[in-house]
Structures are given as structure tokens and as C-alpha cells.
C-alpha positions as CSV (number, residue, x, y, z in Angstrom):
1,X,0.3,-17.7,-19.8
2,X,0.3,-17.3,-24.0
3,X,-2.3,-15.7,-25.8
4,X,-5.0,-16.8,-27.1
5,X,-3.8,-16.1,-30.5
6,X,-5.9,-15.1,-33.1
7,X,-9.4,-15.6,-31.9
8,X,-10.7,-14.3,-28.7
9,X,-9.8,-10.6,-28.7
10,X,-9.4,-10.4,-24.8
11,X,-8.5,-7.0,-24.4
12,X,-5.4,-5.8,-23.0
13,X,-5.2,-3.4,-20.4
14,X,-1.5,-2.4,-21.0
15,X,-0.8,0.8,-22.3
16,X,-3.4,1.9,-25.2
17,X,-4.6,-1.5,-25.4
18,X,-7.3,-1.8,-27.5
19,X,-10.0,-4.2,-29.1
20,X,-7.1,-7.2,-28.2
21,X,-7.8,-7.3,-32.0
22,X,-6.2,-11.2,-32.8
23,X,-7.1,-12.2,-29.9
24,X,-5.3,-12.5,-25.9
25,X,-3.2,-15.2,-24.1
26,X,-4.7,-18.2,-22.1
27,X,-3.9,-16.3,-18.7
28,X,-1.7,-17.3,-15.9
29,X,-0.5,-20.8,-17.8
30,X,3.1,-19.3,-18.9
31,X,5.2,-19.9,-15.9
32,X,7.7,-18.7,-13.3
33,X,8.4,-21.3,-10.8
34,X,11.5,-22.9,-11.0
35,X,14.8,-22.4,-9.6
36,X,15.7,-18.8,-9.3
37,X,19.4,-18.2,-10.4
38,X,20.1,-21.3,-12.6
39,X,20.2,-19.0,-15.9
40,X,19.0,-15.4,-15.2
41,X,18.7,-14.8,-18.4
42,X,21.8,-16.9,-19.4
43,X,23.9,-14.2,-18.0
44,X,26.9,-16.4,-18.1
45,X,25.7,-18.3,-20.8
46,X,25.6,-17.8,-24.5
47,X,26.5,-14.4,-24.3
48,X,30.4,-13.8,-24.7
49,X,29.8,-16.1,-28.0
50,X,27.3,-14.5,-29.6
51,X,28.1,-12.4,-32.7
52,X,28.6,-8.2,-32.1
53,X,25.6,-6.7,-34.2
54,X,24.9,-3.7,-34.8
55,X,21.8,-2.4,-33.4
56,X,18.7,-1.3,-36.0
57,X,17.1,1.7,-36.5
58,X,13.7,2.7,-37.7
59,X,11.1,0.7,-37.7
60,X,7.4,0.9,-36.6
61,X,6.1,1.6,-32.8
62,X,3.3,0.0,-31.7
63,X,1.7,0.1,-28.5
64,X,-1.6,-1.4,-28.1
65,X,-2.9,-4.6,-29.1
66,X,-2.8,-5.0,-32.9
67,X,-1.6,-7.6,-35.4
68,X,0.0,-7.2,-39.0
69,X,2.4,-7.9,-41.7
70,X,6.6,-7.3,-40.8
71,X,7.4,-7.7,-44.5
72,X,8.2,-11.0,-46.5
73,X,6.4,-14.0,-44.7
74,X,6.4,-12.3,-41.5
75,X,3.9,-11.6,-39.4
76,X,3.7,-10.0,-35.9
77,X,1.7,-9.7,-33.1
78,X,1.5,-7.3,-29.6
79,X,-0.5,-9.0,-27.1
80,X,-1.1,-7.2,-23.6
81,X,-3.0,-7.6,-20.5
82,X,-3.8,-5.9,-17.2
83,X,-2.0,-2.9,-15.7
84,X,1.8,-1.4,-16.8
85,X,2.8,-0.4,-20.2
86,X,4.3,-2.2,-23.0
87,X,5.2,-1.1,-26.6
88,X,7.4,-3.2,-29.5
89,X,8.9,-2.3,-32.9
90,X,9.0,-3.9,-35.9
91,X,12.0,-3.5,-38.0
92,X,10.9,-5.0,-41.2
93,X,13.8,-6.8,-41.6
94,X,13.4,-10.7,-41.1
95,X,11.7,-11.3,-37.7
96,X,13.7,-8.7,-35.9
97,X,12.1,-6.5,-33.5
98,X,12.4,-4.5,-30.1
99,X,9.5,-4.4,-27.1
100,X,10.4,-2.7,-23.8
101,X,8.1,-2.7,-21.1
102,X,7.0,-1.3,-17.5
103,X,5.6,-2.9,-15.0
104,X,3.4,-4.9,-17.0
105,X,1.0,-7.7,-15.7
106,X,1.1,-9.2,-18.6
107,X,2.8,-9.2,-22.2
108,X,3.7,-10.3,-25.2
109,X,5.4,-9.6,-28.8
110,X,6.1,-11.7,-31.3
111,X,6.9,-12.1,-35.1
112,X,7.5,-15.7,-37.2
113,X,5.2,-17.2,-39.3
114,X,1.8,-18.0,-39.5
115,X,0.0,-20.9,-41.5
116,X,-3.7,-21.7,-42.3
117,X,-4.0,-24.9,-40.0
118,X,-4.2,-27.2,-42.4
119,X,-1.3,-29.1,-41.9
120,X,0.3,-30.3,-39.3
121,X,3.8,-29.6,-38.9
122,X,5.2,-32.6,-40.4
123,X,3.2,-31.4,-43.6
124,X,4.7,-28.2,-43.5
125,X,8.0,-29.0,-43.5
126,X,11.1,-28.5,-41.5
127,X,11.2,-25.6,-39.2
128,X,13.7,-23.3,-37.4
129,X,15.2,-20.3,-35.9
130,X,18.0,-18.5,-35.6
131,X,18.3,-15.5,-33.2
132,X,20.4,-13.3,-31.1
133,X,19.2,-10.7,-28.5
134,X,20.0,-8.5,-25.7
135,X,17.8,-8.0,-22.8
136,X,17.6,-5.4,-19.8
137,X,15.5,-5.6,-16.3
138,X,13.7,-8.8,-15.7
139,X,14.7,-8.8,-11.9
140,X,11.5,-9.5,-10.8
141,X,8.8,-11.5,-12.8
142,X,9.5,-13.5,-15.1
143,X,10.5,-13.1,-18.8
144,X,10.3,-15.5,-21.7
145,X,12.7,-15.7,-24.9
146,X,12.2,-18.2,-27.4
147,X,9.8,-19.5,-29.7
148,X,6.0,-19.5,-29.9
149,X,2.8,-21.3,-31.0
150,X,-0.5,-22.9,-31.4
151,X,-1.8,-25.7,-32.7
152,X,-5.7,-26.7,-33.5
153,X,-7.4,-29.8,-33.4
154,X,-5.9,-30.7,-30.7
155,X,-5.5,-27.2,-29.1
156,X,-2.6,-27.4,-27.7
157,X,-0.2,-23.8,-26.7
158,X,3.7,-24.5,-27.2
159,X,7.0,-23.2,-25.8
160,X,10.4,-23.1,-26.6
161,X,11.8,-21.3,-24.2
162,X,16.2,-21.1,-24.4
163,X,16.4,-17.4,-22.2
164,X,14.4,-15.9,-18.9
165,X,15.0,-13.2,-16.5
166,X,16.4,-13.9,-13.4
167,X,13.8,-16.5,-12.7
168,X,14.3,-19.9,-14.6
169,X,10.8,-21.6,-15.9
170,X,10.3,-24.9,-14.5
171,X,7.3,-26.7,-12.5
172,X,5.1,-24.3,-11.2
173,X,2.8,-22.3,-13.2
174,X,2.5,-18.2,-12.7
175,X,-0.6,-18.9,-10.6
176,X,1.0,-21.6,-8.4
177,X,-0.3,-24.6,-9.7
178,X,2.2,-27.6,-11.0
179,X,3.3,-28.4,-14.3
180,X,3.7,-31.9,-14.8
181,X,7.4,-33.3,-15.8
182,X,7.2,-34.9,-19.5
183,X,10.5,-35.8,-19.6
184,X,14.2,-34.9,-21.1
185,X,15.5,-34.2,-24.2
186,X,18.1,-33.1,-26.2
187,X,17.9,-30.6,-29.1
188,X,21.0,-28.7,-30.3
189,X,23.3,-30.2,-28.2
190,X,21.6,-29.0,-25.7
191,X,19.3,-30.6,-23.0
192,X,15.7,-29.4,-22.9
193,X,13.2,-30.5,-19.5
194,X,10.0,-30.6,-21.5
195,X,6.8,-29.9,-18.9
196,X,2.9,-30.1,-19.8
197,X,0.6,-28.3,-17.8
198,X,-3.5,-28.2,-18.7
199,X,-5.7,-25.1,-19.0
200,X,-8.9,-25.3,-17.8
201,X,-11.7,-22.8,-18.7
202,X,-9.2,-19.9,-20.2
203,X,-9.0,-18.2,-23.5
204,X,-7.8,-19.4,-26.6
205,X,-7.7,-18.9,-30.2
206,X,-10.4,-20.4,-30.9
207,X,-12.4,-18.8,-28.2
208,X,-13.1,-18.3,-24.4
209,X,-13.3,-21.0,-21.9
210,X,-11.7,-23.6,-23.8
211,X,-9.6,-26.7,-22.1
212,X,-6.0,-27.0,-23.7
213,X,-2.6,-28.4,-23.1
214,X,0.3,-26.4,-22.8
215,X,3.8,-27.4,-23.8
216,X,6.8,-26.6,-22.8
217,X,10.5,-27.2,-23.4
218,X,13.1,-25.6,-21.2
219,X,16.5,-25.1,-22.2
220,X,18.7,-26.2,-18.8
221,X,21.1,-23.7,-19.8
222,X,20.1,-20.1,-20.9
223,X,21.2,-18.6,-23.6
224,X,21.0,-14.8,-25.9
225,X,21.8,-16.7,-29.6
226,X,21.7,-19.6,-31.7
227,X,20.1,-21.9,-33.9
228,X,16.6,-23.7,-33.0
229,X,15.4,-26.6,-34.5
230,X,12.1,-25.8,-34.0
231,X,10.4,-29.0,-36.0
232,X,13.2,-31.4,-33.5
233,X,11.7,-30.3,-30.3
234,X,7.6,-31.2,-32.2
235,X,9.2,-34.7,-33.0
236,X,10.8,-35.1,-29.3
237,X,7.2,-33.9,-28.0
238,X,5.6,-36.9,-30.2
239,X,7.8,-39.0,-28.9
240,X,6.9,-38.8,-25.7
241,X,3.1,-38.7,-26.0
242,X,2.4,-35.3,-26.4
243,X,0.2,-34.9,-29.7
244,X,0.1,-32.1,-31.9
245,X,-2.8,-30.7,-34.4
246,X,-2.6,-28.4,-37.2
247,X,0.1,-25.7,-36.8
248,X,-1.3,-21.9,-36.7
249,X,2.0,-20.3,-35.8
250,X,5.6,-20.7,-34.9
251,X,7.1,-17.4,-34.1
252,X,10.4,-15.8,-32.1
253,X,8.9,-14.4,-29.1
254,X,9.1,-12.3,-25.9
255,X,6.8,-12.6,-22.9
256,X,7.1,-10.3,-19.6
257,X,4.9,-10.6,-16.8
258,X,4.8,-8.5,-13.4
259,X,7.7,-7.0,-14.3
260,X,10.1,-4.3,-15.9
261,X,12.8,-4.4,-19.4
262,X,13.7,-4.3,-23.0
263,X,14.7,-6.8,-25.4
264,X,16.4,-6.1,-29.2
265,X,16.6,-9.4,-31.5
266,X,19.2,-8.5,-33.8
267,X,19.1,-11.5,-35.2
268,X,15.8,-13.0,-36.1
269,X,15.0,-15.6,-38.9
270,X,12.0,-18.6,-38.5
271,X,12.4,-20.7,-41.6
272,X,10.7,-23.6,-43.4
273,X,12.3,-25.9,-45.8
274,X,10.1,-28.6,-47.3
């Protein structure tokens, strides 16, 4: 899956949905098919190191599909097709936020940051993350952690993915249909499988029915916190043949399909230094 960003205002279904207003996500490409159990959620990964935080209040509710500013250089975005309901709050403090959803067929929050896809993202600078989360439910489904994006000219859709549910992402799209293995890398001292998998006909952000690449890299090992070096995994991508266009986004995200749960980033930072 992913959504078709900014553009093709697919309407979501789930809960209030509305007008889809930035736009919807290029349906069925996200994924579930790999190896159930090899890092439901990271269960026994990252988790016993990563930092106590105390959970944030307040915030703003939204439950339909809608788009806006999360304060500083943040933006967000609620994305949601089909049947179930899905709601996520924006604290207004860095790129932190909350979703919880039910039964949803498909959906997605995010915040990061958003550019004006001019550059590519070598000519933006050097980007990265820095998060920490706790998650609830994904027992069915699947469920995505990590970080998010678009690029134009090439259209291409891009993952990041270091947590899941109880499902682990690998070669087979949501619909059934193979991803194709890229290769391996290793970002963080840690070893990513990086997958491609085309779109044929599906929305985008620049508009319905368009053909695109998807990208993804895997984490092998799951895990609730740590640092992301976002622009690492774009130069490992190059490396092995995959081209990128002009960057639109690059933002910490969450993605639930045909399934139930919650998810607090108490942590949440996407930064560029140029």
C-alpha cells in the first residue's frame, strides 16, 4: 500500500473519512508476506533498551482524512481507506503523535517533513530520525513502523520499515503478488533486505492510474527505538540501481491494514542538516 500522497484525494472510507483531502495511498502495494514470527513487532527486540518516557497529553484528535501543520517544520497527514475506524493525535511537539485503530482495511498516519520537489535528496541534505514507540494489537494484519515517502520524476513510493505486528514484511505484497529481492544492506548496524515491487495502474500523488516503483527496506530485526539514517538507506538504494527523483516527503510513520491497535511515538524527530 502507501498513499497516494498529496494529489489524488481517494477518499477514505474509514471512520468520518472525508474528501481524502491530500490525497490516498497506491492500494494494496504495502505488504504483509513474509515470515510470520521473525520480529512481531520486535517483541524481543529493541524494547528492554529503549528509554522510559513519559506518555503526552493533549494534543489534537483527528479522525477523517485531512492534512495540516504539527507545529515547527512539521507536517502531518491521516490517510484512510475502506471499512473500520481509525483516528490519530497530534501532539505538537516534534513529530510525536498517537493513532489507534479498529478493524481498519486500510490506514495511515504520519508526520516528518515535507519539501517542494525540487531537489532531490542529495540536494537537500542529510536526513534522519530518531524515534521510540509503543504499540498494542496487530495480531492479525499487518502493521508498519518506520519512515515514509515519495519522490517525483521518477515516481517512486519509499519504505523504511524497522517494526511490524506480528507479521514480518518481506516478498509478497498485501494482494499476493511478489516483491522482487534488491539486495542487502546494512544501515545502523543493522542489516536491512531491501525489496522493489511495481505498481501498475494505482493512485498516486500525482494522480490516478499511474505506474511507480515501490521501495522498500526491511529491518531483519524489529525494533520500538533508535536512530535512522534516513539519507544512508537513499544512497544504499542508488547503489544498487534503484533511482530516486525529487523528494516530496520523508516522514515517521504508521500503517495498519485489516487489522486492530494503537501506537504512541514518544519520541519523534525527522531532521535535515545540510
Amino acid at each position: 500500500m502507501g498513499k497516494a500522497g498529496a494529489a489524488s484525494g481517494h477518499g477514505g472510507s474509514v471512520s468520518a473519512a472525508g474528501s481524502g483531502a491530500s490525497g490516498g495511498k497506491a492500494n494494496g502495494g504495502s505488504a504483509n508476506g513474509g515470515g510470520a514470527g521473525s520480529g512481531g513487532g520486535g517483541a524481543a527486540g529493541a524494547t528492554g533498551s529503549c528509554p522510559v518516557a513519559k506518555p503526552l497529553t493533549g494534543g489534537t484528535k483527528y479522525c477523517s482524512n485531512t492534512t495540516g501543520n504539527a507545529g515547527g517544520n512539521y507536517s502531518y497527514e491521516l490517510w484512510a481507506s475502506g471499512n473500520g475506524t481509525g483516528c490519530m493525535n497530534v501532539f505538537g511537539v516534534d513529530a510525536a503523535f498517537s493513532a489507534t485503530w479498529t478493524n481498519v482495511e486500510d490506514f495511515l498516519a504520519r508526520i516528518g517533513l515535507g519539501f517542494d520537489r525540487s531537489k532531490t535528496p542529495a540536494q537537500i541534505g542529510t536526513l534522519s530520525a530518531d524515534f521510540a514507540e509503543t504499540k498494542t494489537g496487530g495480531e492479525t494484519g499487518l502493521v508498519y513502523v518506520g519512515i515514509y515517502g515519495w519522490t517525483v520524476d521518477p515516481l517512486r513510493e519509499y519504505y523504511i520499515l524497522d517494526d511490524w505486528g506480528s507479521t514480518k514484511p518481506a516478498g509478497l505484497a498485501s494482494d499476493g503478488t511478489p516483491r522482487d529481492m534488491v539486495g542487502v544492506i546494512t544501515v545502523d548496524g543493522e542489516v536491512y533486505d531491501v525489496w522493489n515491487k511495481t505498481r501498475t495502474n494505482k493512485p498516486a500523488i500525482t494522480g490516478d492510474n499511474k505506474t511507480f516503483d515501490q521501495y522498500f527496506s526491511i529491518r531483519q530485526k524489529a525494533r520500538q527505538c533508535g536512530h535512522i539514517s534516513i539519507s544512508t538507506h537513499f544512497n544504499e538504494w542508488i547503489r544498487l540501481g534503484l533511482k530516486l527523483g525529487n523528494l516530496v516527503e520523508a516522514k515517521l510513520l504508521l500503517e495498519a491494514q485489516d487489522t486492530s491497535g494503537t501506537i504512541e511515538f514518544s519520541t519523534a524527530k525527522v531532521v535535515v542538516v545540510k
